[in-house]
C-alpha positions as CSV (number, residue, x, y, z in Angstrom):
1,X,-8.5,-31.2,-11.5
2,X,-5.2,-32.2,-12.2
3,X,-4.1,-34.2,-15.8
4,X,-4.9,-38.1,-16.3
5,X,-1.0,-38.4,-15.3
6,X,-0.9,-36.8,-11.9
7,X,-4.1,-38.9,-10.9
8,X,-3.2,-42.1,-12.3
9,X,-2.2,-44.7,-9.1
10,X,1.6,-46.0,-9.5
11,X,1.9,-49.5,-11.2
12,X,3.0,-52.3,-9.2
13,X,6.5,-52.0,-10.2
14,X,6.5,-48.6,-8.6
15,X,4.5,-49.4,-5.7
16,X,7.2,-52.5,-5.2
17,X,10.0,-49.8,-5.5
18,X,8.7,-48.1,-2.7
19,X,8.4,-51.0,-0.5
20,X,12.0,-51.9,-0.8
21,X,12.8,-48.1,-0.1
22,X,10.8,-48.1,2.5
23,X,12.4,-51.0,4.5
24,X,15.8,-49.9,3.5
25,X,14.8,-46.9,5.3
26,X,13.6,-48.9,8.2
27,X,16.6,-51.2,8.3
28,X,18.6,-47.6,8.3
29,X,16.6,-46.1,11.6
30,X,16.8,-49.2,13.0
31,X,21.0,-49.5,12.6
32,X,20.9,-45.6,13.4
33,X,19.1,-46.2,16.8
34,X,21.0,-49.4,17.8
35,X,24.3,-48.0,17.4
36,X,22.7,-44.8,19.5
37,X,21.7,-47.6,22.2
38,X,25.2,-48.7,22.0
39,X,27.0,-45.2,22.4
40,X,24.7,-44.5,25.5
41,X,25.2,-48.0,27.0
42,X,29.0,-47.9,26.4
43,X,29.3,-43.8,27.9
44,X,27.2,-45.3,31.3
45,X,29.4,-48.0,31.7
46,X,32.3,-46.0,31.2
47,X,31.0,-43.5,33.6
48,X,30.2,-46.1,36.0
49,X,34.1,-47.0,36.1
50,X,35.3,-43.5,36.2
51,X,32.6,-42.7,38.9
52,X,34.3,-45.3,41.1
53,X,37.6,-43.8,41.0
54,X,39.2,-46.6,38.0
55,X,42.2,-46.6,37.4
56,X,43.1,-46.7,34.0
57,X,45.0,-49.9,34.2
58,X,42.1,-51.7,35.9
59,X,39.6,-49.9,33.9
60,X,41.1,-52.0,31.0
61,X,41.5,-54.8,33.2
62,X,37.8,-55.1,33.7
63,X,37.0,-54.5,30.0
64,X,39.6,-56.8,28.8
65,X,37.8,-59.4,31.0
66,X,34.4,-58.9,30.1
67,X,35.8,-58.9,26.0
68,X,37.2,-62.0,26.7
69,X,33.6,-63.1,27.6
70,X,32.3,-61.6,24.6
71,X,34.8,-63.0,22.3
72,X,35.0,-66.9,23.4
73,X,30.9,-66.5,22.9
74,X,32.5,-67.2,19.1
75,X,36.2,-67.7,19.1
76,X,36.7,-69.8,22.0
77,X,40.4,-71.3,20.4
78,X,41.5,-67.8,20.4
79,X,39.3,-65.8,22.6
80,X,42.8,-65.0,24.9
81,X,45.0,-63.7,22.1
82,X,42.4,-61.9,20.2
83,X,41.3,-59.8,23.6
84,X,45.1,-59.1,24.2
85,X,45.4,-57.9,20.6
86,X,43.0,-56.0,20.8
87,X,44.0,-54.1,24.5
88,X,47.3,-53.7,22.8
89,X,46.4,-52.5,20.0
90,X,43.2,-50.3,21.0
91,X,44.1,-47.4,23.0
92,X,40.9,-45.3,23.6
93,X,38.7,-46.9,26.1
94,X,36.2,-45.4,24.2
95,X,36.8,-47.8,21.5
96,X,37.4,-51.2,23.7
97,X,34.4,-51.0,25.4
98,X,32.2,-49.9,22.8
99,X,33.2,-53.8,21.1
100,X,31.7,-54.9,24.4
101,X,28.3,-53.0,23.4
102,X,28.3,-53.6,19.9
103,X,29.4,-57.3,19.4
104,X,28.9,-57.2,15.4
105,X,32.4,-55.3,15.2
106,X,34.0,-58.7,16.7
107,X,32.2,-61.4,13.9
């Protein structure tokens, strides 16, 4: 048998400190395994376009237009100068079409 401290239960201050770890934890697997979700949709559709035979040029063509979608969803003013800033200024595909799978980056 162990001391009276080892078997004593937490106090409710303690046991509320571990609920808040715990769902920070949760909230952090559940952020980790979104942004997972959005790297594998992002890498299939950009497979899908290569797969075709894309052309760069149209490749961003097709993203810019589906960011432009995306982005008048919030900004509809300026959904046409934002997606052009952001084709000129992004040049990864990578990058632009992971905004398309991860919509909290444009907010």
């Amino acid at each position: 048998p162990g001391s009276l401290q080892e078997q004593a239960t937490p106090l409710p201050a303690q046991r509320k400190g571990e609920k808040r770890s715990e769902k920070l934890l949760s909230s952090e697997h559940h952020d980790k395994v979104a942004n997972e979700n959005e790297i594998q949709a992002r890498d299939k559709f950009l497979a899908e376009l290569l797969a075709q035979g894309t052309s760069r040029d149209v490749a961003l063509n097709r993203i810019g237009e589906q960011l432009y979608a995306v982005i008048s969803a919030n900004h509809p003013d300026s959904a046409g100068k934002l997606t052009g800033m952001f084709l000129e200024a992004t040049e990864s595909l990578e990058d632009l079409s992971l905004l398309l799978f991860s919509p909290r980056y444009l907010q």
